[in-house]
C-alpha positions in Angstrom: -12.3 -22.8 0.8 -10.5 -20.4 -1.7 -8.6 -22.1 -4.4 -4.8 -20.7 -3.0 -3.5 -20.9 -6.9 -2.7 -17.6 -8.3 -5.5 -18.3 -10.4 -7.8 -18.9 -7.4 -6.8 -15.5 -5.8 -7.1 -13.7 -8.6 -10.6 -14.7 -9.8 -11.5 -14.8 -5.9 -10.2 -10.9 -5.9 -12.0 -10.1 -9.5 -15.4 -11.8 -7.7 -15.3 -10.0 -4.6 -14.7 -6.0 -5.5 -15.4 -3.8 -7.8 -13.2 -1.6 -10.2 -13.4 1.8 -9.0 -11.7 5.5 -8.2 -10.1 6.0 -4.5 -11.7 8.6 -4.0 -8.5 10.9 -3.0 -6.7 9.7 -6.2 -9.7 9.6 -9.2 -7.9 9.1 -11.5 -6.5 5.5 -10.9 -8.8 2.8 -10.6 -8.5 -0.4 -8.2 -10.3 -3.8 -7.4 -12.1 -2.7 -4.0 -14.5 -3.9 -1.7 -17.4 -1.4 -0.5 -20.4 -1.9 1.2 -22.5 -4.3 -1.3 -19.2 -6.8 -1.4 -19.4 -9.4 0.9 -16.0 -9.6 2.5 -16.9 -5.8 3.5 -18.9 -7.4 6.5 -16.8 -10.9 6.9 -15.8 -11.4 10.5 -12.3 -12.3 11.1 -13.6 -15.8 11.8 -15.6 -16.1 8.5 -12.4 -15.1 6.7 -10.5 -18.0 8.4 -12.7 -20.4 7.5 -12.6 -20.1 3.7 -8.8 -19.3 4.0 -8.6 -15.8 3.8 -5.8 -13.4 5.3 -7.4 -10.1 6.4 -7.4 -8.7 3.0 -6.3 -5.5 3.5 -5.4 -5.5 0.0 -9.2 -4.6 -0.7 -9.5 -1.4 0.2 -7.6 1.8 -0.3 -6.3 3.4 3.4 -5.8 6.7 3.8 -1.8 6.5 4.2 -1.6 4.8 0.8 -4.0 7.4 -0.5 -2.3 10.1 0.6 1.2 8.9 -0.5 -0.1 7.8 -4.3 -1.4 11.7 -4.5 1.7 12.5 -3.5 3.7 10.6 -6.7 1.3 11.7 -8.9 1.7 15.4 -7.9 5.3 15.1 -7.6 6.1 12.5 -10.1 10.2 13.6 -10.1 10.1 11.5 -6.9 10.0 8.3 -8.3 10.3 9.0 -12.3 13.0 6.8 -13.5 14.4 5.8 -10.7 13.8 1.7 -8.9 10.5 1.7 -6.6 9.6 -0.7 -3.7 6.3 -0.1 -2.5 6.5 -1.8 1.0 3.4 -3.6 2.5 2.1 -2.9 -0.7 -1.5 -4.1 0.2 -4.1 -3.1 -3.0 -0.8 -1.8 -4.5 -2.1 1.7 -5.1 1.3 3.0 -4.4 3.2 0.9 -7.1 0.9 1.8 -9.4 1.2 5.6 -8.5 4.6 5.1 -8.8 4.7 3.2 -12.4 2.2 6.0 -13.6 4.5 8.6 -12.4 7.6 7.4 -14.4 9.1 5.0 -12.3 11.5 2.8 -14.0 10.7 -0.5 -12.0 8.9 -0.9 -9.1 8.2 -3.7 -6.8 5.6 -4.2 -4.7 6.1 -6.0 -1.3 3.6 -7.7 1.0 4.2 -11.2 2.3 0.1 -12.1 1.8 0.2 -13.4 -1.3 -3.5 -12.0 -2.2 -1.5 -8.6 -2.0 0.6 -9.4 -4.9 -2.5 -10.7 -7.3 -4.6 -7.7 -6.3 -1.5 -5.1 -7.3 -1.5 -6.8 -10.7 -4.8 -6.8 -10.9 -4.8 -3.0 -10.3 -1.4 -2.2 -12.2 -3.1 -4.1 -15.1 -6.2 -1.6 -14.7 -4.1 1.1 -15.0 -2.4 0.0 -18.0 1.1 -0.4 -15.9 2.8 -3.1 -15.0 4.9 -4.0 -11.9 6.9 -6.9 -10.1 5.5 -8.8 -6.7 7.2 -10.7 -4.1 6.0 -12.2 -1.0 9.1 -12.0 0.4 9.3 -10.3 3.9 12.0 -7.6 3.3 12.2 -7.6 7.0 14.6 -10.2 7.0 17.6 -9.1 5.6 19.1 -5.3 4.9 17.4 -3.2 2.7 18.0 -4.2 -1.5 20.7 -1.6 -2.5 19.5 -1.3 -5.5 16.2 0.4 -4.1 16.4 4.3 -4.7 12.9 4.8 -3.5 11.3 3.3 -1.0 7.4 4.0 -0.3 5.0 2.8 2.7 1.7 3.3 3.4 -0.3 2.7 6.7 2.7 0.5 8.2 2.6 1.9 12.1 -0.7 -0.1 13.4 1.1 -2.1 15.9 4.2 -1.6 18.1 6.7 -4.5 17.7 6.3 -4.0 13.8 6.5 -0.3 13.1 9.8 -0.1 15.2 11.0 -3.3 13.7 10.1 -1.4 10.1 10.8 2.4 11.2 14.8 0.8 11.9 14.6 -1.0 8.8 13.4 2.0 6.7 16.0 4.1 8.8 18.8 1.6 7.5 17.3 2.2 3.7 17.8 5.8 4.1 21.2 5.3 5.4 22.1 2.9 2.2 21.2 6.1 -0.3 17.5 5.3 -1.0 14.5 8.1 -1.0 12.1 7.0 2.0 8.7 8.0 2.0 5.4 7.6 4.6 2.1 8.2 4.2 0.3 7.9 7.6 -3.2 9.2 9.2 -1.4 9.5 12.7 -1.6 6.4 13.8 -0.9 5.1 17.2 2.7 4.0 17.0 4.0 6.7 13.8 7.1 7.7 15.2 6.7 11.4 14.0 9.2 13.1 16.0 11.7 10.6 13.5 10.4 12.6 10.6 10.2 15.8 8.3 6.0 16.0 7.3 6.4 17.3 3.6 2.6 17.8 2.8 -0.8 16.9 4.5 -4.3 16.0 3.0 -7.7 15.9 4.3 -8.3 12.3 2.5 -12.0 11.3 2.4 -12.8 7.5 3.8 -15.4 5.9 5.2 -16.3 5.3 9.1 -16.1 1.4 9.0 -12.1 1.8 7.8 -10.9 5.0 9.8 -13.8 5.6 12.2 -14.1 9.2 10.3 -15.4 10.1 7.0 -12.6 11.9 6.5 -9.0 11.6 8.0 -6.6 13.8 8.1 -3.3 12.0 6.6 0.6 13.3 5.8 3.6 12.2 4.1 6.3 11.9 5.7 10.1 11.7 4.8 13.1 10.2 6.6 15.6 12.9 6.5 
């Protein structure tokens, strides 16, 4: 079993990836799993039985991808203004956003592995950023969030509407609400204004494609 310390999840996360590029955002660098790390090929069994959550913080999907390229190109978006990256996983969003100027930005994910990997990464980056395990879903969006960021966050119906009218009630408050999705099954799109898209290189075993074609998206 893993040690559930936030020591144990960290050295768990610094023994079971690598430190390398996304490939759609080079020049960050995250803690990810690829082929030669074991939890690549770990059944959803085999995780359970050491104590694992999926760790979808171990790899970088294509709607985070797309979005961090999106900061960085546009870094006015976020630069000085309060950041919550929402179902952060890996984090590479937060970190986009603390490389692009932000002045504070929290990263969101209610597996606790989430929050050690985004230090992990923001640390790699030589940024830093706040955690909470938190699920935001239960109560109003913080007012104090100017920008809010989500990658990847439509891959099952009850929870993208739940998050869609949650993000929709953000946008109402005042705060900037940004989505980077590959067209998943349940994005709402019809809800939205597509501000750029990207052909973002992946692999076959994440997004069945090697590579996917992926937007941001912005709640007008």
């Amino acid at each position: 079993m893993i040690d559930p310390s936030p020591e144990g999840r960290r050295a768990f996360i610094l023994e079971n990836t690598t430190l390398q590029a996304p490939p759609h955002t080079p020049e960050l660098s995250l803690h990810l799993a690829d082929e030669i790390t074991p939890i690549w090929r770990m059944t959803e069994e085999a995780l359970e039985s050491i104590g694992l959550p999926p760790p979808f913080w171990a790899f970088a999907w294509a709607g985070g991808q797309a979005l961090a390229r999106y900061i960085l190109d546009n870094p006015q978006t976020v630069a000085g203004r309060r950041v919550i990256d929402f179902a952060s996983g890996s984090g590479i969003v937060g970190v986009a956003a603390a490389r692009a100027g932000a002045a504070e930005v929290l990263c969101a994910d209610i597996d606790a592995f989430c929050g050690a990997a985004a230090h992990l990464n923001a640390a790699a980056n030589g940024v830093s950023l706040k955690t909470t395990e938190q699920n935001l879903l239960d109560r109003p969006p913080p007012r104090e969030a100017e920008v809010i960021l989500a990658g990847d966050i439509c891959y099952e119906a009850p929870l993208a509407g739940q998050v869609m009218d949650w993000l929709a009630a953000a946008k109402a408050a005042g705060a900037l609400v940004l989505i980077g999705d590959p067209g998943r099954s349940y994005f709402p799109r019809e809800r939205l204004t597509k501000l750029i898209e990207y052909q973002v290189p992946t692999t076959r075993e994440l997004e069945d494609m090697e590579v996917k074609k992926t937007a941001v998206w912005a709640l007008p």
